[in-house]
PQR file with spaces between the fields and no chain letter, atoms N, CA, C, O and H, PARSE charges and radii, in Angstrom:
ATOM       1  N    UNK     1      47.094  118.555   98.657 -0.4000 1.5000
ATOM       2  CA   UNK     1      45.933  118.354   97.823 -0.0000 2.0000
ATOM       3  C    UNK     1      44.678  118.374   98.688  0.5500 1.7000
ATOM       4  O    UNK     1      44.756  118.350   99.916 -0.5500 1.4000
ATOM       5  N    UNK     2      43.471  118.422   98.003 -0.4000 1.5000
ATOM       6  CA   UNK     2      42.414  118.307   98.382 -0.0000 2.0000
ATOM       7  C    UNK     2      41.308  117.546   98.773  0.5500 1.7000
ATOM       8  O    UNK     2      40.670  117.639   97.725 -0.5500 1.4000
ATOM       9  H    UNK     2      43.408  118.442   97.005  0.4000 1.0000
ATOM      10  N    UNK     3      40.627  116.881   99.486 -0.4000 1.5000
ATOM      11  CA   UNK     3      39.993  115.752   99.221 -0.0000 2.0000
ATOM      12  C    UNK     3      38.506  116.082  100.105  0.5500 1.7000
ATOM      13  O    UNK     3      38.375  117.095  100.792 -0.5500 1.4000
ATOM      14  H    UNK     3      41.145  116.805  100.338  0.4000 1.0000
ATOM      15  N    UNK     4      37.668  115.258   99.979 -0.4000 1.5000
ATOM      16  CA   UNK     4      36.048  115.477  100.381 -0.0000 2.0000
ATOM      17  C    UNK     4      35.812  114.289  101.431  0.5500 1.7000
ATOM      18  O    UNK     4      35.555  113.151  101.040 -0.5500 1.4000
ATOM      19  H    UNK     4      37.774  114.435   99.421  0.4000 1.0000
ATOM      20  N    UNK     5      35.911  114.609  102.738 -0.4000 1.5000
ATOM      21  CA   UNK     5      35.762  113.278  103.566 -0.0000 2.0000
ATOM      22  C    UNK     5      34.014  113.566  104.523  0.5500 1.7000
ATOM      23  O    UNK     5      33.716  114.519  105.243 -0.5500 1.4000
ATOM      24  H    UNK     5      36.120  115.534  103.055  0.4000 1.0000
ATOM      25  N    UNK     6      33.340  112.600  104.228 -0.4000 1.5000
ATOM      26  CA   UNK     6      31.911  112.683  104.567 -0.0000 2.0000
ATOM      27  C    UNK     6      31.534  114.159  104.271  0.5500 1.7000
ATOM      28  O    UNK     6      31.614  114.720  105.364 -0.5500 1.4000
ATOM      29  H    UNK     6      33.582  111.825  103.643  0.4000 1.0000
ATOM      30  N    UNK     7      31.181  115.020  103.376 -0.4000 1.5000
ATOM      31  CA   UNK     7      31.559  115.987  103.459 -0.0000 2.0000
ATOM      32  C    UNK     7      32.074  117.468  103.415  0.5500 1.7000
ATOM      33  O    UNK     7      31.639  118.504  102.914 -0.5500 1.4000
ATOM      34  H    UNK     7      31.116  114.563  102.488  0.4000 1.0000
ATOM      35  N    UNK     8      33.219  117.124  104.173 -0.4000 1.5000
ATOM      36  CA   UNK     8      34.245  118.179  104.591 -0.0000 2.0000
ATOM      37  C    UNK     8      35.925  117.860  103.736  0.5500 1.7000
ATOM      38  O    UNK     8      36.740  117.009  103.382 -0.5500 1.4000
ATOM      39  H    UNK     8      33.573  116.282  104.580  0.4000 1.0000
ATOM      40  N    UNK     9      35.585  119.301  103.790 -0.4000 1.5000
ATOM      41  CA   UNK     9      37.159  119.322  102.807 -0.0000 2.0000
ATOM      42  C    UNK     9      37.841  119.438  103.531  0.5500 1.7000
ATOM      43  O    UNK     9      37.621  120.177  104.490 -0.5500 1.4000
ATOM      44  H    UNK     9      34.924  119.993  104.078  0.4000 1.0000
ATOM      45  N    UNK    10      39.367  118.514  103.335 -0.4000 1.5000
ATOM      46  CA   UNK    10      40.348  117.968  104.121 -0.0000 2.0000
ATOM      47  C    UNK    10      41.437  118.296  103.133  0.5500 1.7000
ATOM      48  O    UNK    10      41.338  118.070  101.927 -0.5500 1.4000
ATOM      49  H    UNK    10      39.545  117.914  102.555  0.4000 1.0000
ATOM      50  N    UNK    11      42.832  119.024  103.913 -0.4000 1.5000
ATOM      51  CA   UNK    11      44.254  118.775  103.112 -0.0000 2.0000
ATOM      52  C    UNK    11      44.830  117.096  103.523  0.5500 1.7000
ATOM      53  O    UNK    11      44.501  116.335  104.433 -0.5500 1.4000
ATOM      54  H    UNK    11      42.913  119.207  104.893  0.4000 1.0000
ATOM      55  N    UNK    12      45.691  116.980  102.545 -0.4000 1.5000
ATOM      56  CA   UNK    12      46.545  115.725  102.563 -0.0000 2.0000
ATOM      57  C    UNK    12      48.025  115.834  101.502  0.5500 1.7000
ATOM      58  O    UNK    12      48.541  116.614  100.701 -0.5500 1.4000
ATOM      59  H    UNK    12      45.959  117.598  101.806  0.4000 1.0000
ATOM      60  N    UNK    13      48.187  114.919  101.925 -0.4000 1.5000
ATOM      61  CA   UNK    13      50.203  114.880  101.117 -0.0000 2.0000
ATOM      62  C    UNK    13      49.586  114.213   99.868  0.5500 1.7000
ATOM      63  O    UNK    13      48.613  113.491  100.084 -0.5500 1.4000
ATOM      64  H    UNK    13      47.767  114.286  102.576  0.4000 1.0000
ATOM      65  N    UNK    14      49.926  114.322   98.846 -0.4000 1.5000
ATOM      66  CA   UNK    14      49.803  113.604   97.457 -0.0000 2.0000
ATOM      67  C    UNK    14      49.897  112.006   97.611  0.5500 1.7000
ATOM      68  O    UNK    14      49.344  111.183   96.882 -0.5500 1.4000
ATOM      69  H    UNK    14      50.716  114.908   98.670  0.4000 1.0000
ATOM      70  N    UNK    15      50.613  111.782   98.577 -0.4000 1.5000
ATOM      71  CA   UNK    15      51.081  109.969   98.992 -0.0000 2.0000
ATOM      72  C    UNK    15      50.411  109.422   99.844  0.5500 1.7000
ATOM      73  O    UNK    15      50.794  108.339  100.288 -0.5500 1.4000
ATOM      74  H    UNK    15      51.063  112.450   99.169  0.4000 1.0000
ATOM      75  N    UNK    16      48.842  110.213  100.459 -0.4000 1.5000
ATOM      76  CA   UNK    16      48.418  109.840  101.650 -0.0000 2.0000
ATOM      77  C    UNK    16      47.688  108.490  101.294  0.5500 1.7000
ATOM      78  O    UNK    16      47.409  108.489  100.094 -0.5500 1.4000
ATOM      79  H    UNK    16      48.531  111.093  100.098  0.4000 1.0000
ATOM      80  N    UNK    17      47.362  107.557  101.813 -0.4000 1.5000
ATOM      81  CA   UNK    17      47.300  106.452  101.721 -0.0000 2.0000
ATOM      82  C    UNK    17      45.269  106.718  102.572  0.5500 1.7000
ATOM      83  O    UNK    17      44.914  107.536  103.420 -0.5500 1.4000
ATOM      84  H    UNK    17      47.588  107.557  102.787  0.4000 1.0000
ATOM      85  N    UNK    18      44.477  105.690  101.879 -0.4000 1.5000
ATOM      86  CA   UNK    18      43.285  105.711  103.395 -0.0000 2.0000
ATOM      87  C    UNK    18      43.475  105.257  104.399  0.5500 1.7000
ATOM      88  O    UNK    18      42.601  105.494  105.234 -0.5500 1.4000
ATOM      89  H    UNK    18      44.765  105.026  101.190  0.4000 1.0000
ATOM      90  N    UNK    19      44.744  104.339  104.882 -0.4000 1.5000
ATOM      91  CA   UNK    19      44.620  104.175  105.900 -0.0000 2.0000
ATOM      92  C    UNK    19      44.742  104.937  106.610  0.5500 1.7000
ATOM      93  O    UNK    19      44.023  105.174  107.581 -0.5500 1.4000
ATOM      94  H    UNK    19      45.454  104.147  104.204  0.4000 1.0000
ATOM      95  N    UNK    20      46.262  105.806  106.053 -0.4000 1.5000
ATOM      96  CA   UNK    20      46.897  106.673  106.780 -0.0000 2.0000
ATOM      97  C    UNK    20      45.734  108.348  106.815  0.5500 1.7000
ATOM      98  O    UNK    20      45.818  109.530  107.147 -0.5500 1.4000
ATOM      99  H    UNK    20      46.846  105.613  105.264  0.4000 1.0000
ATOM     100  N    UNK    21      45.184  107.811  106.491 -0.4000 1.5000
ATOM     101  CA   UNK    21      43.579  109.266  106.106 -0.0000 2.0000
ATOM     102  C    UNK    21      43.205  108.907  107.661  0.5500 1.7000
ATOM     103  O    UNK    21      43.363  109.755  108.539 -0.5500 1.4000
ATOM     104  H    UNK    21      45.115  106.850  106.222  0.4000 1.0000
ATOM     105  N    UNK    22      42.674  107.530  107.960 -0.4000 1.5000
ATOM     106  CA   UNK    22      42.065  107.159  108.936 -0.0000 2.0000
ATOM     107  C    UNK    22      43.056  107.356  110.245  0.5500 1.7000
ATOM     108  O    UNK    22      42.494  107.633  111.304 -0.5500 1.4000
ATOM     109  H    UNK    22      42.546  106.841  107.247  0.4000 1.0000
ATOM     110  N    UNK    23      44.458  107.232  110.238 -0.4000 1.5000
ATOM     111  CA   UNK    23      44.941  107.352  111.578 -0.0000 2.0000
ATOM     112  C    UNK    23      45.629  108.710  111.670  0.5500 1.7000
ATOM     113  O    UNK    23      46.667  108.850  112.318 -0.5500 1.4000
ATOM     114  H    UNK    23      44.915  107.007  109.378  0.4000 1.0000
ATOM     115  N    UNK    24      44.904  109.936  110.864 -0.4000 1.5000
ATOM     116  CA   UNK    24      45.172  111.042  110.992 -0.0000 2.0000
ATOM     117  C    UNK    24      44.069  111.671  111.466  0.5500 1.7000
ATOM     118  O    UNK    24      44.153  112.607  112.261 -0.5500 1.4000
ATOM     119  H    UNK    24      44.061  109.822  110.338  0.4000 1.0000
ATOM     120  N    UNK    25      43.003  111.231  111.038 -0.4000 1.5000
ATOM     121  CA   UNK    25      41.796  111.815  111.867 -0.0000 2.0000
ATOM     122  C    UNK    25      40.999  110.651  112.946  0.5500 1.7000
ATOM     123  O    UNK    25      39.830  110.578  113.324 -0.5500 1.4000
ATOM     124  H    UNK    25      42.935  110.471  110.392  0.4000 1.0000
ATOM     125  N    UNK    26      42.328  109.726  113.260 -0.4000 1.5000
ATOM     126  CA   UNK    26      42.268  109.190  114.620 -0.0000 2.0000
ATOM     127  C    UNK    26      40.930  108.291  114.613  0.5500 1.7000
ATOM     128  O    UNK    26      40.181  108.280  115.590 -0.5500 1.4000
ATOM     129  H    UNK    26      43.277  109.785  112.952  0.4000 1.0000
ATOM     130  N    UNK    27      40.685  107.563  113.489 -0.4000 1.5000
ATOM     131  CA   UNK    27      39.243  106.882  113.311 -0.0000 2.0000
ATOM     132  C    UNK    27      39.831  105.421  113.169  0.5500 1.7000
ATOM     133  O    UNK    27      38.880  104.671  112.948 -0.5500 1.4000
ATOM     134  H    UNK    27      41.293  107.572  112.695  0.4000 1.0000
ATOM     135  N    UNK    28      40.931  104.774  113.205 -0.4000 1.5000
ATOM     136  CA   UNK    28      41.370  103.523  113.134 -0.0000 2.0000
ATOM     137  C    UNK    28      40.779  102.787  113.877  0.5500 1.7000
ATOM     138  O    UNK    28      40.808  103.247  115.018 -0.5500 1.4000
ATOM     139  H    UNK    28      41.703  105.383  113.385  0.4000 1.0000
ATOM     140  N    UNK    29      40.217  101.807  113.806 -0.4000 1.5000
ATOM     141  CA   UNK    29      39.267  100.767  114.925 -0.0000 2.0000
ATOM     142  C    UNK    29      38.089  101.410  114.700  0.5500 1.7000
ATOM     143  O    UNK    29      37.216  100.549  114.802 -0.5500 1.4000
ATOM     144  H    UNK    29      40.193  101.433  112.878  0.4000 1.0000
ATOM     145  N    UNK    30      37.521  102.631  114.408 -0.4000 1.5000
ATOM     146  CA   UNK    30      36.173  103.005  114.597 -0.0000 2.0000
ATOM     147  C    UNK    30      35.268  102.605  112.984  0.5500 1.7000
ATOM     148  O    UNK    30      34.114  102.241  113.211 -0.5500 1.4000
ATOM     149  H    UNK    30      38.231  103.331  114.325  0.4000 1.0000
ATOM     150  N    UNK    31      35.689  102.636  111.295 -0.4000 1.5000
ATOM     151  CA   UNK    31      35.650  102.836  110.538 -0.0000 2.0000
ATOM     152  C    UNK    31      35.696  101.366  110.145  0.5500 1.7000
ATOM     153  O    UNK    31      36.700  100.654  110.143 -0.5500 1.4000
ATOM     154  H    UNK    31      36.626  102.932  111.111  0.4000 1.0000
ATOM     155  N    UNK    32      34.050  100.909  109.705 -0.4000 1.5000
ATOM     156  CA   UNK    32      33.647   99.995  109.337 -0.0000 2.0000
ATOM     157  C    UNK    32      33.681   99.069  107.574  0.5500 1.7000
ATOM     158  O    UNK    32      33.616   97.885  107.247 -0.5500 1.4000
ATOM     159  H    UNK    32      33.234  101.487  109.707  0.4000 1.0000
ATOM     160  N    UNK    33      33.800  100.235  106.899 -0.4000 1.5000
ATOM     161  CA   UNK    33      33.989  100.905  105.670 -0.0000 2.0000
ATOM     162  C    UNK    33      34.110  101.873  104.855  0.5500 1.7000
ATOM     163  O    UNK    33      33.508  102.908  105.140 -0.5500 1.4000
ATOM     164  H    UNK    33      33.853  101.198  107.166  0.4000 1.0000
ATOM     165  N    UNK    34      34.717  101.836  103.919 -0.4000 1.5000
ATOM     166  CA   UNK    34      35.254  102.536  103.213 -0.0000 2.0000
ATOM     167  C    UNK    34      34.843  103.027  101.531  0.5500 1.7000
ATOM     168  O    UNK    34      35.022  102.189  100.647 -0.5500 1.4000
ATOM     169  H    UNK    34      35.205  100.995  103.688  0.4000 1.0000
ATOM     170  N    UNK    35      34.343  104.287  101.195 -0.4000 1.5000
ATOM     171  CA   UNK    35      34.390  104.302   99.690 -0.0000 2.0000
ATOM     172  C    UNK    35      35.139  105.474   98.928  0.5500 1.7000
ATOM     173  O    UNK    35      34.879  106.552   99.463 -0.5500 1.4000
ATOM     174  H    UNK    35      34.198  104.967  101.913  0.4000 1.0000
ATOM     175  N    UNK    36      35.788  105.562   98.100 -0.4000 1.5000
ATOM     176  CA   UNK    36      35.938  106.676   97.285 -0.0000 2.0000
ATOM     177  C    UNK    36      35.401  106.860   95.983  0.5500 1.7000
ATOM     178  O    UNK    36      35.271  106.073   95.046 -0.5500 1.4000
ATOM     179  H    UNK    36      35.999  104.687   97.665  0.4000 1.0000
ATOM     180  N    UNK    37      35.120  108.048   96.116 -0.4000 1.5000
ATOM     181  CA   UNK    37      34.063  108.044   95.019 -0.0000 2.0000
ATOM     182  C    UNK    37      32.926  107.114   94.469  0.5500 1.7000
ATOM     183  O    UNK    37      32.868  106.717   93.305 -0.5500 1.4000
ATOM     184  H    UNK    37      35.226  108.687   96.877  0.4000 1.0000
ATOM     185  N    UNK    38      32.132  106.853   95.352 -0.4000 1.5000
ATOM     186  CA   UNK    38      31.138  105.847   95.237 -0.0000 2.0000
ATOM     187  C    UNK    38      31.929  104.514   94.933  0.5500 1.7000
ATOM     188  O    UNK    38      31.144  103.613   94.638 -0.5500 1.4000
ATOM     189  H    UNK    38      32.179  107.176   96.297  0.4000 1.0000
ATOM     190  N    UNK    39      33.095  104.171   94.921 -0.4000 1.5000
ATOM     191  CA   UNK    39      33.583  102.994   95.221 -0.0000 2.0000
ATOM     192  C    UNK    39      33.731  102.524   96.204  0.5500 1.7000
ATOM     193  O    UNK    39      34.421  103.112   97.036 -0.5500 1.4000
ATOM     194  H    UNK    39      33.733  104.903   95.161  0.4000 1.0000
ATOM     195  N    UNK    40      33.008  100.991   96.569 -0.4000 1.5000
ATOM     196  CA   UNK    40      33.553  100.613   98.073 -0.0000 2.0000
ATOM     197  C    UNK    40      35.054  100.469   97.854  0.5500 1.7000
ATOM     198  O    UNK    40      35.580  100.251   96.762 -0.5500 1.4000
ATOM     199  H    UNK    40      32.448  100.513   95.893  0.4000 1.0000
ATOM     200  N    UNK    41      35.815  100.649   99.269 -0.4000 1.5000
ATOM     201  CA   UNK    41      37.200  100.026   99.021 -0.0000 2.0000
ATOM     202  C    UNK    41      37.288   98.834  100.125  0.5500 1.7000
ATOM     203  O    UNK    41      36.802   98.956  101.249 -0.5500 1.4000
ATOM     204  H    UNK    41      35.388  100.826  100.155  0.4000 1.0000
ATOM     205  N    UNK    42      37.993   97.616   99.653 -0.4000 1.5000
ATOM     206  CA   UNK    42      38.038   96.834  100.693 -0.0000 2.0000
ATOM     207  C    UNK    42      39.092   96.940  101.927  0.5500 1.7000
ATOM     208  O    UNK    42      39.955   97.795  101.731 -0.5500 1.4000
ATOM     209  H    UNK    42      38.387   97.517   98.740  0.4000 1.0000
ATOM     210  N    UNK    43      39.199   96.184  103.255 -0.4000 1.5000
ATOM     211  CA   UNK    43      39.567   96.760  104.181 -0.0000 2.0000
ATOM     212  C    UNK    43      41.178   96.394  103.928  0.5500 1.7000
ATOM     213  O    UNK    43      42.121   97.042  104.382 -0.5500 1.4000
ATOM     214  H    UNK    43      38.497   95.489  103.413  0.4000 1.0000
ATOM     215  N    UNK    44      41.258   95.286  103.153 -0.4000 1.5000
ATOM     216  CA   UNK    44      43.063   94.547  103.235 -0.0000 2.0000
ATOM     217  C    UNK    44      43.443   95.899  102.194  0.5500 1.7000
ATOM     218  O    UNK    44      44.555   96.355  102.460 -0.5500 1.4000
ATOM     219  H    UNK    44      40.492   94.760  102.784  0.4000 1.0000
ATOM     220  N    UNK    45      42.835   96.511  101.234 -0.4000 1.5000
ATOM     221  CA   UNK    45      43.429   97.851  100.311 -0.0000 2.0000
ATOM     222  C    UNK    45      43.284   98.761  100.717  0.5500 1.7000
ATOM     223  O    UNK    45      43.376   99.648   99.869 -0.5500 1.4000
ATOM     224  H    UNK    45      41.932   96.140  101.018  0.4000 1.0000
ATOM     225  N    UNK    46      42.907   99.376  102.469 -0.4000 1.5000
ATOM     226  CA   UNK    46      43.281  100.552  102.542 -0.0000 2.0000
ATOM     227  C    UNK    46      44.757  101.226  102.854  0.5500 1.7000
ATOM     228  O    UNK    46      45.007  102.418  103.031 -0.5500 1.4000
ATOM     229  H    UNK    46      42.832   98.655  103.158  0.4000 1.0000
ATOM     230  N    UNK    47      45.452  100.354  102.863 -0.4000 1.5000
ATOM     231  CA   UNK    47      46.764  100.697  103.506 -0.0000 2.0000
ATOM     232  C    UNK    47      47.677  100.718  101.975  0.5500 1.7000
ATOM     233  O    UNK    47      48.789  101.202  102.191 -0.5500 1.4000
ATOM     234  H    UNK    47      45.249   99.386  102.719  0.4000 1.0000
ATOM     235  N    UNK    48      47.545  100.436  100.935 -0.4000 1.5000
ATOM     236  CA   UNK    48      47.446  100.474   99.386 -0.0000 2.0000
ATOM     237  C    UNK    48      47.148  101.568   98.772  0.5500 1.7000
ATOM     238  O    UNK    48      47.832  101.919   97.810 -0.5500 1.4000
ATOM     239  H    UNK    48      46.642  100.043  100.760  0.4000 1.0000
ATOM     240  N    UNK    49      46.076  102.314   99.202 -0.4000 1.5000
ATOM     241  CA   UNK    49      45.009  102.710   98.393 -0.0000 2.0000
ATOM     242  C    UNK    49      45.427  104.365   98.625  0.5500 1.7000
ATOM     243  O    UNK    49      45.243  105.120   99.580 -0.5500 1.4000
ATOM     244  H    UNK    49      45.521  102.029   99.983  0.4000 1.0000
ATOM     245  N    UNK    50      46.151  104.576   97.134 -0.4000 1.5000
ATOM     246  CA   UNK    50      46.605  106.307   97.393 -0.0000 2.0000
ATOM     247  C    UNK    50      45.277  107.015   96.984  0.5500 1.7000
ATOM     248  O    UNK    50      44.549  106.586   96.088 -0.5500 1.4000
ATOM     249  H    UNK    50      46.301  103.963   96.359  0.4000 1.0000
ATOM     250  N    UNK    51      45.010  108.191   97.752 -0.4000 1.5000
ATOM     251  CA   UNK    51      44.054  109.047   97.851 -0.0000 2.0000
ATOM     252  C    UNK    51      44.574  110.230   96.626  0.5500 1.7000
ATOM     253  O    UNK    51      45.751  110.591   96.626 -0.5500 1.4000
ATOM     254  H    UNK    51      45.601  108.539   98.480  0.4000 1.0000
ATOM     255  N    UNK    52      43.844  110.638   95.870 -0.4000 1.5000
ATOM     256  CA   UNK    52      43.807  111.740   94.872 -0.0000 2.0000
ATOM     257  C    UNK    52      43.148  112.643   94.962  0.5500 1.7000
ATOM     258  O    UNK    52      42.002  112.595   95.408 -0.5500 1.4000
ATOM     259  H    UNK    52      42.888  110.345   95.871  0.4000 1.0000
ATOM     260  N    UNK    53      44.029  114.234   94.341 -0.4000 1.5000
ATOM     261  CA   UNK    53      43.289  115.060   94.711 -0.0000 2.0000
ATOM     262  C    UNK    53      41.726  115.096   94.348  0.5500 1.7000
ATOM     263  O    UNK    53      41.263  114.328   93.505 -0.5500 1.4000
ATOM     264  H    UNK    53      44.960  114.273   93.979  0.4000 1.0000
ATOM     265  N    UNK    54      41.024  115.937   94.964 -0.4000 1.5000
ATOM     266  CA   UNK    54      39.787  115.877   94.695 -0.0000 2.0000
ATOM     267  C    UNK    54      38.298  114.631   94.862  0.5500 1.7000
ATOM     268  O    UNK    54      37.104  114.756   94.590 -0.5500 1.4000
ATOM     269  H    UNK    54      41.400  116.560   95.649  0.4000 1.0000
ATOM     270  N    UNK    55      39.118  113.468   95.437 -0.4000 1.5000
ATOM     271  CA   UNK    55      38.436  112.204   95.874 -0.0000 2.0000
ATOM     272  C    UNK    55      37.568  112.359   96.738  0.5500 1.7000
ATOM     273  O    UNK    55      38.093  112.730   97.787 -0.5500 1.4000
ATOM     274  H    UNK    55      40.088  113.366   95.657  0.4000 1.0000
ATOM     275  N    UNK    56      36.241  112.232   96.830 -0.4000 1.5000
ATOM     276  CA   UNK    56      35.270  112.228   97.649 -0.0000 2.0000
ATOM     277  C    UNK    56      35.769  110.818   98.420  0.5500 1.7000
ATOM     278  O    UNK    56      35.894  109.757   97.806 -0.5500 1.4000
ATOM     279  H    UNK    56      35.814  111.929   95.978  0.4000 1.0000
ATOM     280  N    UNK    57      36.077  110.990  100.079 -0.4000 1.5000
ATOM     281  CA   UNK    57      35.843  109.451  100.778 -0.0000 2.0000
ATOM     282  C    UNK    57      34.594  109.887  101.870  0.5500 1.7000
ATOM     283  O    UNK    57      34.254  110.821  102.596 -0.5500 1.4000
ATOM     284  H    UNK    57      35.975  111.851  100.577  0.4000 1.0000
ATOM     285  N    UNK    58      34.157  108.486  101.437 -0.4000 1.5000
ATOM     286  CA   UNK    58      32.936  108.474  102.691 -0.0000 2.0000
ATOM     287  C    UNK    58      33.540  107.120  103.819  0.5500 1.7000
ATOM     288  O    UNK    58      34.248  106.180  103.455 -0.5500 1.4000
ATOM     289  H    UNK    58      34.433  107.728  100.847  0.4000 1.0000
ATOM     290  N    UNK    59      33.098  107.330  105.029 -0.4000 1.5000
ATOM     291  CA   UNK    59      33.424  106.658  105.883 -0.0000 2.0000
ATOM     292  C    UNK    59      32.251  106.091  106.772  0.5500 1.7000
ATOM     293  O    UNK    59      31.228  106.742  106.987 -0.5500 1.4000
ATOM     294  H    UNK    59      32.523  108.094  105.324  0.4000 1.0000
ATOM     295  N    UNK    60      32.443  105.028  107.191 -0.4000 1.5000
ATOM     296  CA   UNK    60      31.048  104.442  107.724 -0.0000 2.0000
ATOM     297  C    UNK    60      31.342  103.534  109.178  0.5500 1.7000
ATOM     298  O    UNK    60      32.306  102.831  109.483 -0.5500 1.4000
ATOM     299  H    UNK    60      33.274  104.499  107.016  0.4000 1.0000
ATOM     300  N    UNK    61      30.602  103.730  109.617 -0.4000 1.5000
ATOM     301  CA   UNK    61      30.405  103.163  110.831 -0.0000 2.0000
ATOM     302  C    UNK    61      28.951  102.061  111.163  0.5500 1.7000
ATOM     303  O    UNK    61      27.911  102.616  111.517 -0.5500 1.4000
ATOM     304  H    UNK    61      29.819  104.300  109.369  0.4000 1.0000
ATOM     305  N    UNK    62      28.975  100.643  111.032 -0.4000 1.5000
ATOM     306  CA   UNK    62      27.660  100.900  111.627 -0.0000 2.0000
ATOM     307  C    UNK    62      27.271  100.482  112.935  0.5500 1.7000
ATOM     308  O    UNK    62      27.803   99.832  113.835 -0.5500 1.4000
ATOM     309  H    UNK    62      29.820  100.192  110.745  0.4000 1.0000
ATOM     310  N    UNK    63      26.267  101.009  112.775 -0.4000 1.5000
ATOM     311  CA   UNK    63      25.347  101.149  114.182 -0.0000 2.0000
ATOM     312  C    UNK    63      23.884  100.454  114.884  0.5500 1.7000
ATOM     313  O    UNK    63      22.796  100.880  114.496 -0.5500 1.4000
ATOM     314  H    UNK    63      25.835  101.537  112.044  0.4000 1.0000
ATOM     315  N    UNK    64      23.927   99.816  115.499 -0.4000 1.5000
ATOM     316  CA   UNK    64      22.897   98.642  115.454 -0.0000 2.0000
ATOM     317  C    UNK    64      21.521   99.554  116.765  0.5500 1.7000
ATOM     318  O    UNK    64      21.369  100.263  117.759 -0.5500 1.4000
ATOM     319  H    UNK    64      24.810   99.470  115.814  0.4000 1.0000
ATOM     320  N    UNK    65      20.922   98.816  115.750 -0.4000 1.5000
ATOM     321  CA   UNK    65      19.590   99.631  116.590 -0.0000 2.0000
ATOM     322  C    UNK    65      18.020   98.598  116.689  0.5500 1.7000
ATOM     323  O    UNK    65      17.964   97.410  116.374 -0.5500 1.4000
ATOM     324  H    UNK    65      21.046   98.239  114.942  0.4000 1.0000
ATOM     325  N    UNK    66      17.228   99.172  117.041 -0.4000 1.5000
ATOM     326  CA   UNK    66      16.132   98.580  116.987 -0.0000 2.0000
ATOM     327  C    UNK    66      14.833   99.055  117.437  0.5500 1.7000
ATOM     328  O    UNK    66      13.837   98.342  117.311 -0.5500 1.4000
ATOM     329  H    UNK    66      17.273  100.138  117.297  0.4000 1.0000
């Protein structure tokens, strides 16, 4: 299936999970939050949280500045 990550269109297995989104494109520890489709997702439901085709995820990092 298909999915929209920051983005860029990404394949995935029908069962992919966000976490498992995140330790496929090797962002585990880096990825502050999480939304699909303009939903935040919380961090204890990404390992829960099956991804569908066509799901926009955005991924966030933040970054402190001044």
């Amino acid at each position: 299936m298909k999915i929209i990550v920051n983005g860029i269109e990404k394949e995935c297995n029908d069962t992919t999970t966000l976490l498992e989104l995140l330790e496929n494109l090797q962002l585990t520890g880096k990825v502050m939050a999480a939304a699909i489709n303009m939903e935040i997702v919380k961090q204890d439901q990404w390992s829960s949280c099956i991804l569908k085709d066509g799901d926009k995820v955005e991924l966030l990092d933040f970054v402190g500045g001044g």
